[in-house]
NULO-112881 format. One line per field, with one value per residue (C-alpha): residue number from 1; residue in three letters; x, y, z. Coordinates in nm, 4 decimals, decimal comma, always signed. Example, Ala and Ser with C-alpha at 12.3 -4.5 7.8 and 13.67 -1.06 7.14 Angstrom:
BEGIN
nr = [1 2] $
rest = [ALA SER] $
east = [+1,2300 +1,3670] $
north = [-0,4500 -0,1060] $
up = [+0,7800 +0,7140] $
# end
This chain:
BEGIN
nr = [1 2 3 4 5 6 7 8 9 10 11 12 13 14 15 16 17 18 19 20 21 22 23 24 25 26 27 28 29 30 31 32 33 34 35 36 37 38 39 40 41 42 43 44 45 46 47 48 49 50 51 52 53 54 55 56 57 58 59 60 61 62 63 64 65 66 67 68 69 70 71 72 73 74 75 76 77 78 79 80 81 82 83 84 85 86 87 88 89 90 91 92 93 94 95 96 97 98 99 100 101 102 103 104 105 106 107 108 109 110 111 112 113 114 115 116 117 118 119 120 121 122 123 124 125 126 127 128 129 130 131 132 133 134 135 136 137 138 139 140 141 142 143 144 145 146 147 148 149 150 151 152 153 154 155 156 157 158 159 160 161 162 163 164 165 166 167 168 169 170 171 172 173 174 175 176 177 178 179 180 181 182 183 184 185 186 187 188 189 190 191 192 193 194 195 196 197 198 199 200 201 202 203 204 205 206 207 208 209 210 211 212 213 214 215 216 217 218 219 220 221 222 223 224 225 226 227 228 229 230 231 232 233 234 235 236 237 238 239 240 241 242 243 244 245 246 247 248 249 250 251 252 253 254 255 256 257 258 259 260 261 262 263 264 265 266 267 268 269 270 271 272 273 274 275 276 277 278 279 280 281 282 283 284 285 286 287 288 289 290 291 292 293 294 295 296 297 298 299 300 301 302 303 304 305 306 307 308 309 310 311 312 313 314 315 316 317 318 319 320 321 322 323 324 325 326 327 328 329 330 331 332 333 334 335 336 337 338 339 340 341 342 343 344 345 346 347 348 349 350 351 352 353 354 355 356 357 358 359 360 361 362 363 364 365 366 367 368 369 370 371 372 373 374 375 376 377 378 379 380 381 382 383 384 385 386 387 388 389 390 391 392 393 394 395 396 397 398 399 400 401 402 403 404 405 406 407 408 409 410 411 412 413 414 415 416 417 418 419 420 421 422 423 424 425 426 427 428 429 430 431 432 433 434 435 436 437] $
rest = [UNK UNK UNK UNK UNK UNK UNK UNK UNK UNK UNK UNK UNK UNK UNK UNK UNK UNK UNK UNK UNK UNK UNK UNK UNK UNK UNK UNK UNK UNK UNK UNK UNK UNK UNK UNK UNK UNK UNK UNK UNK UNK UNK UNK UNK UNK UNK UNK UNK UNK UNK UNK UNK UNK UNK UNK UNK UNK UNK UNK UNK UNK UNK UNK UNK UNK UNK UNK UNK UNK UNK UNK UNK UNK UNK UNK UNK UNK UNK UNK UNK UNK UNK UNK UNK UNK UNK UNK UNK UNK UNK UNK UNK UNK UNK UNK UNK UNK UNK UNK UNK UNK UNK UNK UNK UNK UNK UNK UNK UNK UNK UNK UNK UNK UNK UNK UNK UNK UNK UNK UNK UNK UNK UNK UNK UNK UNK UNK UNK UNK UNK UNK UNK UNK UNK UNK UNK UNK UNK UNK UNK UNK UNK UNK UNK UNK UNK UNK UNK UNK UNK UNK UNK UNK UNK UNK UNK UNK UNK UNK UNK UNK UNK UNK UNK UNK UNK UNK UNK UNK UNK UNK UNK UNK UNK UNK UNK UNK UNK UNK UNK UNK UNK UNK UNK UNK UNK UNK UNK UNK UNK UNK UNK UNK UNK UNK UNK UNK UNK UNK UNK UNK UNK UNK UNK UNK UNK UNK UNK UNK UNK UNK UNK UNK UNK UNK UNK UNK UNK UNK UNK UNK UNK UNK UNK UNK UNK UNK UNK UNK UNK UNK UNK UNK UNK UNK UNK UNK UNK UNK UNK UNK UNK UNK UNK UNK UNK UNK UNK UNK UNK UNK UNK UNK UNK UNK UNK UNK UNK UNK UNK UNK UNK UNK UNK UNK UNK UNK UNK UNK UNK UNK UNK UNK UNK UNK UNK UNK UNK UNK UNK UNK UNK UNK UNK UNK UNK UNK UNK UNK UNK UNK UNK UNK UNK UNK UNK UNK UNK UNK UNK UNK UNK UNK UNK UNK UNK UNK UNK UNK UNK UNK UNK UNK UNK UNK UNK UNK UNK UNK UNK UNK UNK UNK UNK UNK UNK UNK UNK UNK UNK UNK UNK UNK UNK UNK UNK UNK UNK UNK UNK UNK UNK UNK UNK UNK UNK UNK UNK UNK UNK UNK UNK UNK UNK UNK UNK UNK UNK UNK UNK UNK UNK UNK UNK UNK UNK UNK UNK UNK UNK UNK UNK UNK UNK UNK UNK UNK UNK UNK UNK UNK UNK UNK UNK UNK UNK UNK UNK UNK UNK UNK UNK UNK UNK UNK UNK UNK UNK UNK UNK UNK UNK UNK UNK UNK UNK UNK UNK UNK UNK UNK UNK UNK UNK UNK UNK UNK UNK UNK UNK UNK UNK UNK UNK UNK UNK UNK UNK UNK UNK UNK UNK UNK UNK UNK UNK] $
east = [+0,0000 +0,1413 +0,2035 +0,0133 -0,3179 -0,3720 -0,2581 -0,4759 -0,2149 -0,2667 -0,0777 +0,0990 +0,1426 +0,3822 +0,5439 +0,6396 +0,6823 +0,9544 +1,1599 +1,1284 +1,4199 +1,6298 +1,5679 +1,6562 +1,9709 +2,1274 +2,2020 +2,4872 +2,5777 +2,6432 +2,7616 +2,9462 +3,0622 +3,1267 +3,1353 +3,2227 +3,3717 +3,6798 +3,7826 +3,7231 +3,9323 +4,1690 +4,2110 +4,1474 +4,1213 +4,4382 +4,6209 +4,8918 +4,9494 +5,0655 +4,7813 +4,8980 +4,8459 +4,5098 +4,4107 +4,5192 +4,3656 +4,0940 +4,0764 +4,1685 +3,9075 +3,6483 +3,7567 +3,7474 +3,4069 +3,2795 +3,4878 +3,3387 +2,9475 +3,0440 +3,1222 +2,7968 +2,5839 +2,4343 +2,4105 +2,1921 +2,0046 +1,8849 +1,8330 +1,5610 +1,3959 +1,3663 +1,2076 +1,0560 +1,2405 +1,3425 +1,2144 +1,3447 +1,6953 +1,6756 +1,5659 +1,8591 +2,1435 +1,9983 +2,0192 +2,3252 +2,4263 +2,2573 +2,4276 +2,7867 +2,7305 +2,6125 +2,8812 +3,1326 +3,0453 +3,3318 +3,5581 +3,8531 +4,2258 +4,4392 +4,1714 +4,1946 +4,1822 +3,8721 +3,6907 +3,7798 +3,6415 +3,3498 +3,3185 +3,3411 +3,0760 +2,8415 +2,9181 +2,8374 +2,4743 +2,4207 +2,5392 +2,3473 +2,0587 +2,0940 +2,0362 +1,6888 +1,5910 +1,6883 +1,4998 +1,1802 +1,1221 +1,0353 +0,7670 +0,6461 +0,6578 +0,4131 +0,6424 +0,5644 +0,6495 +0,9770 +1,2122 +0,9919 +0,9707 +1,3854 +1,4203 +1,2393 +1,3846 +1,7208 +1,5794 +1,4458 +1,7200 +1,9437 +1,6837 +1,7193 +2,0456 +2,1087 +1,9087 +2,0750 +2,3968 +2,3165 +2,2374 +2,5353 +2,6958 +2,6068 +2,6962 +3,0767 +3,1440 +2,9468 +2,9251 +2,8485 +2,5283 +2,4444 +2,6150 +2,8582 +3,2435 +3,3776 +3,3740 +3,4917 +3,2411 +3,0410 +3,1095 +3,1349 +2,7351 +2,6739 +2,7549 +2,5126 +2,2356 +2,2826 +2,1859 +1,8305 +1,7332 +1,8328 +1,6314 +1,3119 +1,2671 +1,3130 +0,9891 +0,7354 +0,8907 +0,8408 +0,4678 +0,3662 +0,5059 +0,4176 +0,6317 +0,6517 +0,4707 +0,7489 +0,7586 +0,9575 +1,1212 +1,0937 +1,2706 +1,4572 +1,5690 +1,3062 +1,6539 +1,6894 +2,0778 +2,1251 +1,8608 +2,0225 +2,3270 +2,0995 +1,9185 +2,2866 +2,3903 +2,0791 +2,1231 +2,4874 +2,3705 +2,1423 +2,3646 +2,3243 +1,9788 +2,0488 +2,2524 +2,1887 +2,1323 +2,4934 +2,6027 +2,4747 +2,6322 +2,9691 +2,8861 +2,7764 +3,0896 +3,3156 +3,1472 +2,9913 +3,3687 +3,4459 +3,1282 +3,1473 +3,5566 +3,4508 +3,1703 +3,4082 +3,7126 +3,6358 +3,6387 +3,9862 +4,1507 +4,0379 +4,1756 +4,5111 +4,5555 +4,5086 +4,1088 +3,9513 +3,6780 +3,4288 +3,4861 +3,4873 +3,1811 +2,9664 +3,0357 +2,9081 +2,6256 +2,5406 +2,5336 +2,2780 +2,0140 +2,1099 +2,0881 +1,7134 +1,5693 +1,8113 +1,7293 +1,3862 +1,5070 +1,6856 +1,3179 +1,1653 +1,5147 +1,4683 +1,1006 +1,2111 +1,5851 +1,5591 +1,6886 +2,0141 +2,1111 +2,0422 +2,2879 +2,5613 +2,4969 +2,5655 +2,8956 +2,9810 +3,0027 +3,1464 +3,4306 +3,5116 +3,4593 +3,7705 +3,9563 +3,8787 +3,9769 +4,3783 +4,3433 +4,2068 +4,3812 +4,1027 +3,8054 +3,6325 +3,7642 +3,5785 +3,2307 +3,2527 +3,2952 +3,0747 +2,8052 +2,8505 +2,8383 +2,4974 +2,3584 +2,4179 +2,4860 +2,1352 +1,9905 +2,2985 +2,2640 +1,8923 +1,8262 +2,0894 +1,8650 +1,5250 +1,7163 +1,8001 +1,5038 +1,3176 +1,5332 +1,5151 +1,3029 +1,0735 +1,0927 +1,4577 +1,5261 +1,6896 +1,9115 +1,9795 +2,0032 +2,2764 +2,4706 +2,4024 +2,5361 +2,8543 +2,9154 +2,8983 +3,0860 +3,3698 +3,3660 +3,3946 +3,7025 +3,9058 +3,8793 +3,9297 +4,2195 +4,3915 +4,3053 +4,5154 +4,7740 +4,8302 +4,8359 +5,1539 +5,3575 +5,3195 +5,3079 +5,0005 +4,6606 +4,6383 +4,7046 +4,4739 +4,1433 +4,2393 +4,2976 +3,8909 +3,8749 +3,9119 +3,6038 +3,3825 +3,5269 +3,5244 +3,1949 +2,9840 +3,1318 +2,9724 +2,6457 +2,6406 +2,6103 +2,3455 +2,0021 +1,8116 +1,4742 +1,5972 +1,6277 +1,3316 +1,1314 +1,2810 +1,1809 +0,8611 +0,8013 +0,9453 +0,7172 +0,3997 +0,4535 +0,5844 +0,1969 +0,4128 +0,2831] $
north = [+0,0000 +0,3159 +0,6089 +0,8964 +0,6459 +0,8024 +1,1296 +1,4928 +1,5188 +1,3823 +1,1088 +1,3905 +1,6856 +1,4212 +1,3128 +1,6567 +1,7852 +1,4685 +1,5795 +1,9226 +1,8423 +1,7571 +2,1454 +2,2091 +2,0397 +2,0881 +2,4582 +2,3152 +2,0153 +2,3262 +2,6138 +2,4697 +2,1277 +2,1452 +2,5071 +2,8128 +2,6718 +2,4855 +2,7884 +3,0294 +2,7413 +2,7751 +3,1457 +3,2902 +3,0504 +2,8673 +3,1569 +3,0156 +2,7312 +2,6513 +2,5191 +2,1445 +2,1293 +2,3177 +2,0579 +1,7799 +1,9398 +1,9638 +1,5963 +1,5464 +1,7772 +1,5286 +1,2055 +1,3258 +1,4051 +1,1228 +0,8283 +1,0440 +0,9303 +0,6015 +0,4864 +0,5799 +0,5505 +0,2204 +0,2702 +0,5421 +0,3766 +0,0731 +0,3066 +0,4934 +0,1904 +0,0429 +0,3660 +0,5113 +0,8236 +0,8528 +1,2472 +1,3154 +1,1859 +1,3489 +1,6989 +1,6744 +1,6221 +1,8767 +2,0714 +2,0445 +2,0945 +2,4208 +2,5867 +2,4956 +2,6139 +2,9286 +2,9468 +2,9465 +3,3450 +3,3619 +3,1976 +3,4715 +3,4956 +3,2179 +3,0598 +2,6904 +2,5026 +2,6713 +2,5835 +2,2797 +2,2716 +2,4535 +2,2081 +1,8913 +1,9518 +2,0686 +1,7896 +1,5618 +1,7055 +1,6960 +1,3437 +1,2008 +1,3803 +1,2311 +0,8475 +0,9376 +1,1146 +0,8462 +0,6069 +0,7626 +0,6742 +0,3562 +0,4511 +0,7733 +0,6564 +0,3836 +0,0775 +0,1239 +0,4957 +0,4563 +0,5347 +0,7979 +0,9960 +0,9729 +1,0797 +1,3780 +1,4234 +1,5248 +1,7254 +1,9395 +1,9475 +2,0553 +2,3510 +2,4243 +2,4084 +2,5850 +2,8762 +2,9369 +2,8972 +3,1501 +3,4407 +3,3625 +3,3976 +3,7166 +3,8283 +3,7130 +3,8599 +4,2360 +4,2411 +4,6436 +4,5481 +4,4579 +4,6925 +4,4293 +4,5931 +4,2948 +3,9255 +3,7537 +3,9132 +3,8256 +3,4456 +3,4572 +3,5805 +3,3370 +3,0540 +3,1990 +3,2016 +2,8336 +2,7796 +2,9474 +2,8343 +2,4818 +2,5712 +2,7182 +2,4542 +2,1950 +2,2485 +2,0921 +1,7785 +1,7897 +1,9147 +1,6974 +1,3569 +1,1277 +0,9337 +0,5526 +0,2560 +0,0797 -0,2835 -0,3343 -0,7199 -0,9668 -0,9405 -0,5932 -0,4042 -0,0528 +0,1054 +0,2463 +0,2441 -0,1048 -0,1994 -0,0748 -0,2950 -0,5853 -0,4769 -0,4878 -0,7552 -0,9641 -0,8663 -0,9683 -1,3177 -1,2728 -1,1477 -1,4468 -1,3878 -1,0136 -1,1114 -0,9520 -0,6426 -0,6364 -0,7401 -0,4000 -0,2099 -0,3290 -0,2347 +0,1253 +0,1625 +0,1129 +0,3048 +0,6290 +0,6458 +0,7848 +0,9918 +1,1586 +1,2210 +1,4031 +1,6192 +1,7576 +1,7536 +1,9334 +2,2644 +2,2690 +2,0343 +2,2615 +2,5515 +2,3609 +2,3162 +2,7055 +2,7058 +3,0623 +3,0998 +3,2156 +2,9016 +2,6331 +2,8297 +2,8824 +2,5141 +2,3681 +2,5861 +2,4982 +2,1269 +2,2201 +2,2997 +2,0578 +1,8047 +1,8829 +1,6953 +1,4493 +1,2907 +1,3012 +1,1410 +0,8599 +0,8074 +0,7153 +0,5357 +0,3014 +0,2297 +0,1187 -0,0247 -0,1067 +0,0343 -0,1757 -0,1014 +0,2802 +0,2759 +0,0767 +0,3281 +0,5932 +0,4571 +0,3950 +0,7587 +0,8491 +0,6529 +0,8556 +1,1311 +1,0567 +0,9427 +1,3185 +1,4960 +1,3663 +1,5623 +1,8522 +2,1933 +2,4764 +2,5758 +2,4605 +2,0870 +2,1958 +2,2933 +2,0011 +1,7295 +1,9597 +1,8981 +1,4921 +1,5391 +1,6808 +1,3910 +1,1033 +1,2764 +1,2958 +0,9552 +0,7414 +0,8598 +0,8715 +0,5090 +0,3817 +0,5112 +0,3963 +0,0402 -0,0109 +0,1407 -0,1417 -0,4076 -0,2618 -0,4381 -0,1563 -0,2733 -0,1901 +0,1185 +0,3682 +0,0259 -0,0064 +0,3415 +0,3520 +0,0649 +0,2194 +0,5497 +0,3877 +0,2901 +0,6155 +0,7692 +0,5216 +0,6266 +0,9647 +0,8332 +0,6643 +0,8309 +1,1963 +1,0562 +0,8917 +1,2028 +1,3453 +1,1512 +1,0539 +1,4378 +1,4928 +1,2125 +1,3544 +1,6742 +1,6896 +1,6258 +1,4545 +1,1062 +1,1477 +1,2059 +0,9218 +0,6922 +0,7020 +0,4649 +0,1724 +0,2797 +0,3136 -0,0166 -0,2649 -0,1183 -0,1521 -0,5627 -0,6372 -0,4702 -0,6703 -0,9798 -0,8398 -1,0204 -0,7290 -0,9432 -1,1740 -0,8885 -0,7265 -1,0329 -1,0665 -0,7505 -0,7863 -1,0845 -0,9453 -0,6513 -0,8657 -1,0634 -0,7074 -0,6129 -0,2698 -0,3334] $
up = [+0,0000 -0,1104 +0,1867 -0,0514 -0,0262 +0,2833 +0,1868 +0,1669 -0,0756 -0,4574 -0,6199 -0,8372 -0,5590 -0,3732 -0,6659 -0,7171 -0,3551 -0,3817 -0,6981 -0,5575 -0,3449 -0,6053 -0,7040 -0,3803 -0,3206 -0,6937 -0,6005 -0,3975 -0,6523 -0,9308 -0,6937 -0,4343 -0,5805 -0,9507 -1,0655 -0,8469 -0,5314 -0,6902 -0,8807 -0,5717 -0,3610 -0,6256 -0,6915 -0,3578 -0,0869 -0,1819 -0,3023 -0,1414 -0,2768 -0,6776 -0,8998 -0,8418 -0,5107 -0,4802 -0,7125 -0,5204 -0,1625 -0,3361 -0,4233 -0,0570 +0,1141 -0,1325 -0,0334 +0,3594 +0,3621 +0,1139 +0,3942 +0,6771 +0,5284 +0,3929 +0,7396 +0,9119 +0,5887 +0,6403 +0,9688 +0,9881 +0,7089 +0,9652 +1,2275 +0,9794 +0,8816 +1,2283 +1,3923 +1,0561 +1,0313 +0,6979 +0,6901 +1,0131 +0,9169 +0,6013 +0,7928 +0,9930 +0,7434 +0,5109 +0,8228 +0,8741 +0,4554 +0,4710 +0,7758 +0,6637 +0,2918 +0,4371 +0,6324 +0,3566 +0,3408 +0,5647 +0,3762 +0,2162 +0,0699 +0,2068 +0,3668 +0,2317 +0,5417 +0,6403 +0,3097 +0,3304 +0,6714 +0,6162 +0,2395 +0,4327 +0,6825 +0,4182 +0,1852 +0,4842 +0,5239 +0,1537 +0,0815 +0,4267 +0,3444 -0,0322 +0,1701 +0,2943 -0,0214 -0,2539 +0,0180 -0,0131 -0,4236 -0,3713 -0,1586 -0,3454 -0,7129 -0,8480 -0,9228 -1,3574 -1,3390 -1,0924 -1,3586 -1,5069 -1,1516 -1,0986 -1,3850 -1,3638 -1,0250 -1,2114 -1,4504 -1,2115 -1,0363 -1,3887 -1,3641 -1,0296 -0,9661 -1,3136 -1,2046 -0,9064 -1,0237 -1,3501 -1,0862 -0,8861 -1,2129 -1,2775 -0,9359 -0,9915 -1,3264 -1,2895 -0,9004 -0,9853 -1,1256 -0,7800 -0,5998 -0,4682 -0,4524 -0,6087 -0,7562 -0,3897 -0,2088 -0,4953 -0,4758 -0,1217 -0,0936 -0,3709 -0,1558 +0,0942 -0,1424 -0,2031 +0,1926 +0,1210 -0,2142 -0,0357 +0,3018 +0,0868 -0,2098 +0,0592 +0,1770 -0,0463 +0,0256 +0,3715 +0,3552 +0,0760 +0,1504 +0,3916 +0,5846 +0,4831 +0,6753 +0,8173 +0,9860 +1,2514 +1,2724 +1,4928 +1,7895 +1,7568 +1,9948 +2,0505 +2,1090 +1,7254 +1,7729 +1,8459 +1,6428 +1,3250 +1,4511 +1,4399 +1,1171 +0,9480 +1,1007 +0,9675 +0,5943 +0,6046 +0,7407 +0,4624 +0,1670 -0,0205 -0,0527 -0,2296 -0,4709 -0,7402 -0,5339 -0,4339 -0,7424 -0,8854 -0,6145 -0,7173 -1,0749 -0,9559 -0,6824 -0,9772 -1,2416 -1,0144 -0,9379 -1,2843 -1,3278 -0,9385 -1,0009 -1,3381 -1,1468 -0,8854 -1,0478 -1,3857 -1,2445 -1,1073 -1,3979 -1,6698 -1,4235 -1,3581 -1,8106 -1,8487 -1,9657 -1,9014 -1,5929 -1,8328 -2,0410 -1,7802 -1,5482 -1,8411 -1,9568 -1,6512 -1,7029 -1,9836 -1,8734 -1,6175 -1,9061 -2,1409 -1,8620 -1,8578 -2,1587 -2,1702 -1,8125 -1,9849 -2,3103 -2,0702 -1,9096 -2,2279 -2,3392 -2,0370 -2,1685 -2,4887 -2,4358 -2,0826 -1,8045 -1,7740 -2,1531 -2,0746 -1,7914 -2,0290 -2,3344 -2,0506 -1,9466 -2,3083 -2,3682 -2,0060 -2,1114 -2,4772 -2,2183 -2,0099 -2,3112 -2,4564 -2,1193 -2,1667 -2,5065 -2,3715 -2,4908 -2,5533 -2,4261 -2,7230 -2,6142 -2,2788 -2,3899 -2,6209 -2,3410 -2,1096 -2,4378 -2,3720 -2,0232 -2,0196 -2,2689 -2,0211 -1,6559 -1,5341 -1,6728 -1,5713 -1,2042 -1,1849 -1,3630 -1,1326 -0,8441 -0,9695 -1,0488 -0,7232 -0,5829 -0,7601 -0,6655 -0,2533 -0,0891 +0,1364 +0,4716 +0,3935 +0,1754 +0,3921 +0,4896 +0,1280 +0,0245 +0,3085 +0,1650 -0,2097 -0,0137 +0,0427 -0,2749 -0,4402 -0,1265 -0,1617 -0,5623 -0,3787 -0,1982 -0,4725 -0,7651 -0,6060 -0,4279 -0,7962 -0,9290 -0,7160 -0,6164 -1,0051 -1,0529 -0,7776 -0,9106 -1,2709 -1,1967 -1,4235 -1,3908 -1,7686 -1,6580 -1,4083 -1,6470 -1,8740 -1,5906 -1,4985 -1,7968 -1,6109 -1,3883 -1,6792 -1,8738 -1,5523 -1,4141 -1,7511 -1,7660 -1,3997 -1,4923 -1,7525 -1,4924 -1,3065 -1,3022 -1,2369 -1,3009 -1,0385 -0,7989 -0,8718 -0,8249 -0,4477 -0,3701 -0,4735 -0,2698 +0,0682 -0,0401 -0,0653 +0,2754 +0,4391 +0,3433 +0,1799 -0,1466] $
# end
């Protein structure tokens, strides 16, 4: 039985209040993560250090925060479950996200350790929140429109995130417009503005959808702590019997590795090769409203093809991607990647969600969501940290783009060996005798 049965809210209104937070939270994706905040870390916050190096803490400061979440992720995901809390969990970290990316107003000249501070905390709230949001899908969309509804989840948040991020824009390059004295103060209010569009589009989301049923199992603990411990400890008893669900997050650990190192390490690598601000910001830009009817496109792809075969098409062009990025030279190389970027980022990521959503059984998807938390936040740790590390022993950041390859190549062969009908089936059962139809 679906949560919104018992709604004042419609069927649609909760679909929407739900995808609404992907508007929400894609201010700080674009802003903070991917366009404005590397080059600020690199320009002014790390004035200090040479180009290398910022580009290398930077890789650091990603893989901190991304091991920080990966160790409590799954975690936190039982304890949810077990006390149905999914929206209060999800309140919390976004909580947390929003104060620390406001607080990045105070961030100035030489100031690296405290953005990376100030990054890691609000990366925290915005990946933890990410586990309860993702949870929820199952339980909002209808189980034939799943794909459909994460789908448009992205897409909004390309439109979102790539309205925000064309005001703070402006802002930065003619601060006079606005009265601002210059482009730091500028990108330092900017980064405050991504706090309150976060805070404020938030909301429908929390008005509009109900929290899930939940069933608590036999013999749990009613302390929510130790009953997560037991919760864990029971599917890894059990592991056998999700196969194919942990198949698939071995897939997506290896091949979210190359697309989240590309997403937060574009900025900086195009800035370390010489590429003009104007070039790489209004790239990434650009991918925000490109993004928008291609995550629709991959909805109706997955319809036709499958949503297995979408994914693999996806990685197929991720991995000329990375194989283009060693040739880089201009910004014209840049928009032109940026251009294949947009055509498979949003549908890889959000038919990998509604994939796993499917296969999640829904007595357990904050549980799972935790687990599939982990393995994009251990992408999060590796790939940041070759990108860097490759980058120091090189002394160039070249190697380091081409090396994601392997991600893409490995990743796309153990998709291939994932039963995802299998799955699915499993999780329908458990869903059946859970009465969470």
């Amino acid at each position: 039985m679906h949560p919104q049965s018992n709604s004042r809210y419609t069927y649609a209104q909760i679909v929407n209040g739900w995808c609404m937070y992907d508007w929400a939270n894609s201010a700080f994706a674009t802003t903070v993560m991917a366009a404005v905040l590397p080059t600020f870390y690199s320009a002014v916050a790390g004035a200090s250090l040479t180009p290398v190096r910022a580009s290398s803490y930077w890789g650091y400061t990603n893989t901190i925060a991304m091991l920080l979440v990966a160790l409590a992720a799954p975690i936190l995901g039982a304890m949810a479950d077990h006390s149905g809390a999914k929206k209060r969990f999800l309140g919390g970290f976004a909580g947390l996200g929003i104060l620390f990316t406001t607080l990045l107003v105070l961030v100035s000249t030489g100031d690296w350790l405290l953005a990376s501070a100030l990054y890691i905390l609000g990366r925290i709230g915005f990946a933890g929140a990410n586990i309860f949001y993702d949870s929820l899908l199952p339980h909002v969309a209808r189980p034939d429109e799943i794909d459909q509804v994460s789908t448009k989840g992205y897409a909004l948040g390309y439109l979102g995130g790539g309205l925000l991020l064309a005001v703070n824009l402006a802002w930065i390059m003619k601060p006079e417009w606005f009265g601002l004295p210059n482009a730091e103060i500028a990108t330092r209010i900017s980064f405050f503005s991504v706090g309150v569009w976060w805070a404020v589009f938030s909301l429908p989301l929390f008005r509009r959808v109900p929290e899930p049923p939940f069933a608590q199992e036999r013999g749990e603990s009613a302390n929510p702590l130790r009953a997560g411990f037991q919760r864990l400890g029971r599917t890894f008893r059990e592991i056998r019997r999700y196969r194919e669900l942990f198949k698939f997050l071995l897939a997506f650990w290896l091949y979210n590795d190359g697309i989240g190192t590309i997403i937060t390490m574009a900025v900086i690598f195009g800035t370390e090769i010489g590429i003009g601000q104007t070039d790489l910001i209004g790239a990434i830009l650009a991918v925000q409203f490109l993004g928008i009817p291609f995550s629709f496109a991959f909805g109706w792809l997955a319809r036709r093809l499958g949503t297995k075969r979408s994914i693999l098409l996806a990685l197929g062009v991720y991995t000329l991607i990375s194989i283009g990025g060693y040739f880089m030279q201009t910004g014209l190389h840049f928009w032109i990647l940026a251009f294949l970027v947009a055509t498979v980022q949003g549908g890889s990521q959000a038919l990998s969600r509604s994939l796993f959503g499917r296969m999640a059984p829904k007595a357990k998807t904050a549980e799972f969501f935790g687990f599939y938390d982990v393995s994009s936040k251990f992408a999060g740790i590796a790939g940041p940290a070759l990108f860097g590390l490759v980058g120091q022993l090189t002394g160039s950041s070249r190697l380091s783009i081409v090396s994601l390859v392997i991600f893409f190549v490995v990743g796309s062969g153990l998709l291939l060996w994932v039963n995802e009908r299998e799955g699915i089936r499993l999780a329908e059962e458990e869903n059946q005798a859970a009465g969470l139809v």
